[in-house]
TIBAKOL-892108 format. One record per atom (N, C-alpha, C, O, CB): residue in three letters; z negated, x, y negated. Coordinates in pm, whole numbers, plus 50000, padded with zeros to 5 digits. Each point is the difference from the previous one (the first is absolute). Glycine has a CB too. Layout:
// residues N
ALAZXY/...
This chain:
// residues 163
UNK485724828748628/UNK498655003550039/UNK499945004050147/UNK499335010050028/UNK499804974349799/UNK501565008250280/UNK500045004250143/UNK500475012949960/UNK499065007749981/UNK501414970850168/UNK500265024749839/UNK500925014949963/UNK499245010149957/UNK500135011450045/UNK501734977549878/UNK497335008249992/UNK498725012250002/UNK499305001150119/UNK499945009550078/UNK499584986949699/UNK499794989250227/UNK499015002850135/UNK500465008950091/UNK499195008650035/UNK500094970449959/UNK502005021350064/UNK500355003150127/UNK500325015049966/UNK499735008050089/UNK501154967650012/UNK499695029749776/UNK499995011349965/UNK498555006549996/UNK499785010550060/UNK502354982949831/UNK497055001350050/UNK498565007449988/UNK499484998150081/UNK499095008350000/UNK500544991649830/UNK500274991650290/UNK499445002650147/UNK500715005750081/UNK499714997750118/UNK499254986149870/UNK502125025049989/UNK500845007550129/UNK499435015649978/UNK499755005149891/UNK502864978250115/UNK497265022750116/UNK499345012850004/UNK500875007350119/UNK500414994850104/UNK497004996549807/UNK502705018950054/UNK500455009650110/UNK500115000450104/UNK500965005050058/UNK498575001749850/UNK499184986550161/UNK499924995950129/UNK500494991250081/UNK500015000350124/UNK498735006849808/UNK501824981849967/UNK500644990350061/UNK501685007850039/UNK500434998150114/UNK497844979749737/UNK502345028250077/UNK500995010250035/UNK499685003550156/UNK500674993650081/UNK499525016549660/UNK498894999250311/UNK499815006850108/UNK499694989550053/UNK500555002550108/UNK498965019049847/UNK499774962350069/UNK500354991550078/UNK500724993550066/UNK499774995250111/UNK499355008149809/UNK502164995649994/UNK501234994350000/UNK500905012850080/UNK500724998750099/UNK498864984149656/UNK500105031050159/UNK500995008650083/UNK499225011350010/UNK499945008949916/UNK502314983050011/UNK496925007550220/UNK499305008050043/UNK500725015050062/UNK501144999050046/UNK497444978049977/UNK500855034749979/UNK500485011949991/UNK501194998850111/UNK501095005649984/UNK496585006949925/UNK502014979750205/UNK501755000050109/UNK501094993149914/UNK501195003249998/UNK497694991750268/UNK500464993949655/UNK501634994649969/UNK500645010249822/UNK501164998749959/UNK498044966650181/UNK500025041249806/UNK500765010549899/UNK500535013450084/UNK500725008049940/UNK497604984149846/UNK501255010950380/UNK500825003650040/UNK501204997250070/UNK501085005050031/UNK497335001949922/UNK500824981450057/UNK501974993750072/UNK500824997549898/UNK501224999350021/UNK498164985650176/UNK500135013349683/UNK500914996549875/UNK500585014149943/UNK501095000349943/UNK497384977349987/UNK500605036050092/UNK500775016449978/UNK500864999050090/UNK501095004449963/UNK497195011649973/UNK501694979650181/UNK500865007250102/UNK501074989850011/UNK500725004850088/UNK497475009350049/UNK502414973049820/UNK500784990949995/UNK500825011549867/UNK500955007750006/UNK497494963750100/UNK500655024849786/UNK501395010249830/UNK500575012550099/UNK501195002150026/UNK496904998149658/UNK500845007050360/UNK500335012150050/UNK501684998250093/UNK501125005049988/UNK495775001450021/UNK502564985350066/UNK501314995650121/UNK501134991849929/UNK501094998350054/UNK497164998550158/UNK501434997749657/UNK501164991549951/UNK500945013149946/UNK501105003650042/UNK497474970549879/UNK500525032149962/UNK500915007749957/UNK500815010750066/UNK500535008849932/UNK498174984649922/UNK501445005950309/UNK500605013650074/UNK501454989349954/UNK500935004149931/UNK497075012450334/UNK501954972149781/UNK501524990049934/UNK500804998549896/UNK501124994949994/UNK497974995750096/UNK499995016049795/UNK500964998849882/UNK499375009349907/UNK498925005850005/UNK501904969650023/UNK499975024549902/UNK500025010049870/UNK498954990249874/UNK500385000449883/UNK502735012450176/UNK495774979949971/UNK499024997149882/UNK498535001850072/UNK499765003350116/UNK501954978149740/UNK497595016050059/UNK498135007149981/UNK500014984649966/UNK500574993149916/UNK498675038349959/UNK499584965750259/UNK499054985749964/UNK498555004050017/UNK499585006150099/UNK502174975649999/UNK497355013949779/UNK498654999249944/UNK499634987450031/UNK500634990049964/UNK499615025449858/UNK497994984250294/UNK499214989149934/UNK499055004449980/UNK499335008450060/UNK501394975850014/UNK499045007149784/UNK498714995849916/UNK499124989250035/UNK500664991050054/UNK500575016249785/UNK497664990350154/UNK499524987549985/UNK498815004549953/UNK499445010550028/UNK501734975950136/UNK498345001749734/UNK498785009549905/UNK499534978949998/UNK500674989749991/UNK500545045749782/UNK497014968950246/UNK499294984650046/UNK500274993749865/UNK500464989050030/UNK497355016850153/UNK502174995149682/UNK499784994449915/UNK500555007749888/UNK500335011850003/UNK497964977350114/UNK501775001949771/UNK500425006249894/UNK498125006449890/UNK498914994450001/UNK504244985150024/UNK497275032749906/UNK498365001749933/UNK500484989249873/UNK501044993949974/UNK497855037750085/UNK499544969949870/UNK499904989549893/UNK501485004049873/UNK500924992049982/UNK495725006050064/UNK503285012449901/UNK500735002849908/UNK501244992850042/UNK500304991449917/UNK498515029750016/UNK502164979650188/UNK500914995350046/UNK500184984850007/UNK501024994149964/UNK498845026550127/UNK498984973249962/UNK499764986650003/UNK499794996249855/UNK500824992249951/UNK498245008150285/UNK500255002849712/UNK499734993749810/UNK501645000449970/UNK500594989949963/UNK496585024549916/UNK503605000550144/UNK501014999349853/UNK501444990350130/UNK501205000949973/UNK498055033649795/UNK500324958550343/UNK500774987750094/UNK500625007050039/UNK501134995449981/UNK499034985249936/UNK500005034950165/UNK501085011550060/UNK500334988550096/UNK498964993850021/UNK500095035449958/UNK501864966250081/UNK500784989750106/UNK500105014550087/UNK499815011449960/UNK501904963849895/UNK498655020050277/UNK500325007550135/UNK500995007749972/UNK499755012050012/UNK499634972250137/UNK501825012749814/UNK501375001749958/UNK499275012749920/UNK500195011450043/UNK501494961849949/UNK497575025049904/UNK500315016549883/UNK498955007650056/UNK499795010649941/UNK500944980949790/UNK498245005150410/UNK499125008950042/UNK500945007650078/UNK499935012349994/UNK497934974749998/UNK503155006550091/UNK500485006350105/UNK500975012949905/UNK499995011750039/UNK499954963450167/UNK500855020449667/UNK500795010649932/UNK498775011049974/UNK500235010850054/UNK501844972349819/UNK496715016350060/UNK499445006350030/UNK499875010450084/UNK500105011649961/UNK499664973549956/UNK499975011550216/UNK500125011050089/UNK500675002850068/UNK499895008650088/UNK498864990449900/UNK502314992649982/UNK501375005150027/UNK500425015049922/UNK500455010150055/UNK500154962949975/UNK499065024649810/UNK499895010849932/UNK498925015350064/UNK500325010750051/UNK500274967149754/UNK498185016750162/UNK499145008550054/UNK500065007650176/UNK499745011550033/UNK499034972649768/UNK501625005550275/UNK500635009950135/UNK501155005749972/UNK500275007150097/UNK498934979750068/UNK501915014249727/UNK501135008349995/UNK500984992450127/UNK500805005950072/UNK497745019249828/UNK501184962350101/UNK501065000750158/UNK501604995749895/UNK500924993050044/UNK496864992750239/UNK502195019749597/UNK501084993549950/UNK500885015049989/UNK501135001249953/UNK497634974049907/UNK500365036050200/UNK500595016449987/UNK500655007350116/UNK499825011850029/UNK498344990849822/UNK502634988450213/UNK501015001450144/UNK501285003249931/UNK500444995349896/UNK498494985850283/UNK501715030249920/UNK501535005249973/UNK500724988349963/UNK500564998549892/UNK499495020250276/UNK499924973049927/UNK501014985550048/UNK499534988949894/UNK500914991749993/UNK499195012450301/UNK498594991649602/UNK499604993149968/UNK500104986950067/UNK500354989249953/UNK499785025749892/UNK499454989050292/UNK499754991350123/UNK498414997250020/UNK499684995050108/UNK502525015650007/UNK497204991049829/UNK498275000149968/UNK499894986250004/UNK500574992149923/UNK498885028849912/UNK499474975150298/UNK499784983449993/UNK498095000250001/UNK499265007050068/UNK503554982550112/UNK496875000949724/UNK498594999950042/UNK499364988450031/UNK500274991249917/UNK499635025649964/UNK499234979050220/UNK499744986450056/UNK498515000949924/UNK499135007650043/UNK502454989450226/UNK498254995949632/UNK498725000449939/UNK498824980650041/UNK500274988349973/UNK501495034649783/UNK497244982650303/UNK499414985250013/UNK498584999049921/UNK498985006849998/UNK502194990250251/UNK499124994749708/UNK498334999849916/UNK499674984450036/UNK500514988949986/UNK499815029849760/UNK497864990350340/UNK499904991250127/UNK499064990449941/UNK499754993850104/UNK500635023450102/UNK498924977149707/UNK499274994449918/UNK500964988249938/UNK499454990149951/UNK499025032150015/UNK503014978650037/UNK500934989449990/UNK500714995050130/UNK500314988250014/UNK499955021049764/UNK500045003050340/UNK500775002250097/UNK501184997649958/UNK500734992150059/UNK497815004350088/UNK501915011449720/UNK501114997249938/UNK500685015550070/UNK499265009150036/UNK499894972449710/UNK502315019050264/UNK500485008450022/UNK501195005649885/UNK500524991949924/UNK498554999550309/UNK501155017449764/UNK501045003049865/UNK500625012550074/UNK499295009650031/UNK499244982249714/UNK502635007850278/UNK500875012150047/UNK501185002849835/UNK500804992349946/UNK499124998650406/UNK499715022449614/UNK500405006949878/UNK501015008250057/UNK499615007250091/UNK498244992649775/UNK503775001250092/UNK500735013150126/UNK500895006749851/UNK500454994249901/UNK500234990150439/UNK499305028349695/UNK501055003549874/UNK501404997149996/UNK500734996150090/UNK497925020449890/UNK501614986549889/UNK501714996150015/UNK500775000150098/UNK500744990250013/UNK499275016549827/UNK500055003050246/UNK501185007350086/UNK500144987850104/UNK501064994750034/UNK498335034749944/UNK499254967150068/UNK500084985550091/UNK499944986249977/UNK500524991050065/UNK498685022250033/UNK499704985949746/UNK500004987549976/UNK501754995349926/UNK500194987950012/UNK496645014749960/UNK503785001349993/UNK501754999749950/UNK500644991750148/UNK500784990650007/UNK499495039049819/UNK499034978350287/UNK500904991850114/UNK499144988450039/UNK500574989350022/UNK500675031750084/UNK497314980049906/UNK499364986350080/UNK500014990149880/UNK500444988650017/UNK497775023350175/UNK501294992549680/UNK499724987549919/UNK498384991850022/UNK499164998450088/UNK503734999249937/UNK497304999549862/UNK498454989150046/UNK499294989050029/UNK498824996749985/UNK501295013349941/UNK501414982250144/UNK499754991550076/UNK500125011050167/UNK499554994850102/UNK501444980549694/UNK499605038850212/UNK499404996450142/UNK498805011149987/UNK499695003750113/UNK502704987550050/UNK496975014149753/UNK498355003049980/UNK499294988450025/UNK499175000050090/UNK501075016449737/UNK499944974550110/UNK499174988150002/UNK499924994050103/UNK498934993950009/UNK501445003749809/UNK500585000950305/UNK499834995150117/UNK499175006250059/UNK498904994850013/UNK502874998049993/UNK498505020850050/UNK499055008850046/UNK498255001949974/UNK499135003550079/UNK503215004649907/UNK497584987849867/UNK498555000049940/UNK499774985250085/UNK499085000450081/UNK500965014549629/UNK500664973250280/UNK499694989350076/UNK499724995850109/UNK499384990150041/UNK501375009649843/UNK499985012550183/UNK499634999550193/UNK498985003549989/UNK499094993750054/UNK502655012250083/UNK497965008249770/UNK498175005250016/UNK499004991649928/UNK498855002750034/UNK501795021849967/UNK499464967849926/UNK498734993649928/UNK500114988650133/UNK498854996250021/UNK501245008349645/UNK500714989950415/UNK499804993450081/UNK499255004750139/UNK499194994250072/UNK502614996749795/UNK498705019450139/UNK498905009050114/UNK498575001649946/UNK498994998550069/UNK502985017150014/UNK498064988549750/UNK498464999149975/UNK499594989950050/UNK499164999950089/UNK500785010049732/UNK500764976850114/UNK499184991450016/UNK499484992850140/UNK499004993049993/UNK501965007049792/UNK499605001450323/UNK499454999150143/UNK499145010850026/UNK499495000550113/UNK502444988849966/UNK497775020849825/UNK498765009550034/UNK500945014650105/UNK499475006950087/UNK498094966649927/UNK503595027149948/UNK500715007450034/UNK500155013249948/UNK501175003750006/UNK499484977850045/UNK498645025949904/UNK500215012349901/UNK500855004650046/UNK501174997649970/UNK497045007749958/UNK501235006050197/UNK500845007950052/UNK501615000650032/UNK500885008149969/UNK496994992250082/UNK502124985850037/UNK500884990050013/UNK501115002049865/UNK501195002749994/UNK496834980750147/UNK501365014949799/UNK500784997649841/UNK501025004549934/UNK501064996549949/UNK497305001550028/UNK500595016250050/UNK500125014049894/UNK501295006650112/UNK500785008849965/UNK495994997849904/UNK503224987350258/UNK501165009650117/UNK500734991649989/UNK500975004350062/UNK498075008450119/UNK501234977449780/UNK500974988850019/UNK500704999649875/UNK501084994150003/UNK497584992350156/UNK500915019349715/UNK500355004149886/UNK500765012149949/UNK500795000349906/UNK497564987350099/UNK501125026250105/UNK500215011750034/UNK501484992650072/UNK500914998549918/UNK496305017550101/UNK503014980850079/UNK500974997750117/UNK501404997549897/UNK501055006350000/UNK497054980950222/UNK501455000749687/UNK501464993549904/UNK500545008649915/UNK501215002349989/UNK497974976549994/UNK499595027949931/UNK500925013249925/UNK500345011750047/UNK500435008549922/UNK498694985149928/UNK500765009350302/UNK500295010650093/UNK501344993249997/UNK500915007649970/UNK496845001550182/UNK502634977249874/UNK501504996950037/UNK500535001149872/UNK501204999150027/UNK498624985250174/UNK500135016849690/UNK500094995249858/UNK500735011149966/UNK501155001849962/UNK496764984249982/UNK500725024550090/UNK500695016949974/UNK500955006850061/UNK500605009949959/UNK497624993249998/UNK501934990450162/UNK500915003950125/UNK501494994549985/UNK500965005450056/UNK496904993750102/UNK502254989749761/UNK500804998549991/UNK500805005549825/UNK501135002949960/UNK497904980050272/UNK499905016449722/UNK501145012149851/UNK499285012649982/UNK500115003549882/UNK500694976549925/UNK498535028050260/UNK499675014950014/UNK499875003250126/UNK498985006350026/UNK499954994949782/UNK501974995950304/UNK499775006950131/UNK499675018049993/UNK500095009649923/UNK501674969250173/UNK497895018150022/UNK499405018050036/UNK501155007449972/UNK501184996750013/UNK497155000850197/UNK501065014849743/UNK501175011449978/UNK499335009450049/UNK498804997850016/UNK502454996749786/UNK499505023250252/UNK499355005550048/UNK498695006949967/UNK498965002050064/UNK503004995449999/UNK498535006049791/UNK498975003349935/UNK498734987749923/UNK499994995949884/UNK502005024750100/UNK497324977150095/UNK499334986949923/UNK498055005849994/UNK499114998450083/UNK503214976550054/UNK497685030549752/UNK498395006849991/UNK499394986449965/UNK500624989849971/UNK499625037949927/UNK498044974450112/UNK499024985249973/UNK499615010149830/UNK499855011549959/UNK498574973650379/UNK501595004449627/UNK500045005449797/UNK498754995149999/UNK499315008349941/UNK503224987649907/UNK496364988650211/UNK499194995249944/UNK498864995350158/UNK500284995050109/UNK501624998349624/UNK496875011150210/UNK499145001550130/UNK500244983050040/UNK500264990449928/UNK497555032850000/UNK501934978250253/UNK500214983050062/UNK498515000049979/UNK500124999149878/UNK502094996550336/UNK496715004649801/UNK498654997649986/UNK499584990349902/UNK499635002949886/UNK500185018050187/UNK500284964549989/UNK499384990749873/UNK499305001749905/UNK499195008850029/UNK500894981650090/UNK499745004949752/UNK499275002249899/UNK498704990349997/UNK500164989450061/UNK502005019349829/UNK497114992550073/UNK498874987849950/UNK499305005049880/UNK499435010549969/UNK500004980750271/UNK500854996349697/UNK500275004049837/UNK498254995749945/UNK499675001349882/UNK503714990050075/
């Protein structure tokens, strides 16, 4: 029952509270600057709540984030180096979804750490904080099994999503 409530009272706005128009640009211009380091495309999402249909048939964080993991295409990179930091802020749950090419080397115990440093920054009221401190680990992540090559094009816009 909490689990609805907090889903059906989250609105859009609480999004732009938490990450007001400077910090989704410090969060473009962090992907932007990570990816000059390596050869993968990092996406964030964060969408306030889940809608009813989702909540009735129990969608968990985990199959929202495949979701738009699907629906942003970040799974359609040369390298299948595609990472996406998805937060759904009505849980302050975090779910990082990465395609094969990277999740084969990190695994998901070390996704899961990373989601853990940031739900801990949520939770001191840290968004921004969070979301760069989250950005920073899979910048080293990628850097270390897709370093830069010369040719390294951006395949997937850095401009946060809000779902």
């Amino acid at each position: 029952m909490i689990r609805f409530f907090k889903h059906l009272t989250a609105a859009r706005w609480q999004v732009a509270r938490r990450f007001p128009r400077r910090s989704m640009d410090a969060i473009a211009a962090a992907i932007r600057q990570s990816e000059t380091l390596h050869m993968g495309e990092l996406r964030f999402a964060v969408e306030a709540g889940l809608d009813w249909p989702e909540l009735f048939s129990g969608t968990t964080s985990r199959e929202r984030a495949l979701q738009v993991f699907s629906h942003l295409r970040v799974w359609d990179t040369e390298h299948n180096s595609g990472v996406l930091i998805y937060l759904l802020l009505s849980e302050r749950k975090v779910e990082i979804v990465a395609d094969r090419g990277i999740h084969t080397r990190v695994g998901k115990a070390g996704w899961s750490a990373i989601c853990h440093n940031m739900e801990n920054k949520f939770r001191a009221g840290e968004f921004e904080g969070g979301v760069l401190q989250g950005i920073a680990e899979i910048t080293a992540l990628l850097q270390q099994h897709f370093p830069a090559q010369e040719h390294n094009p951006n395949e997937l816009p850095d401009r946060p999503v809000v779902l």
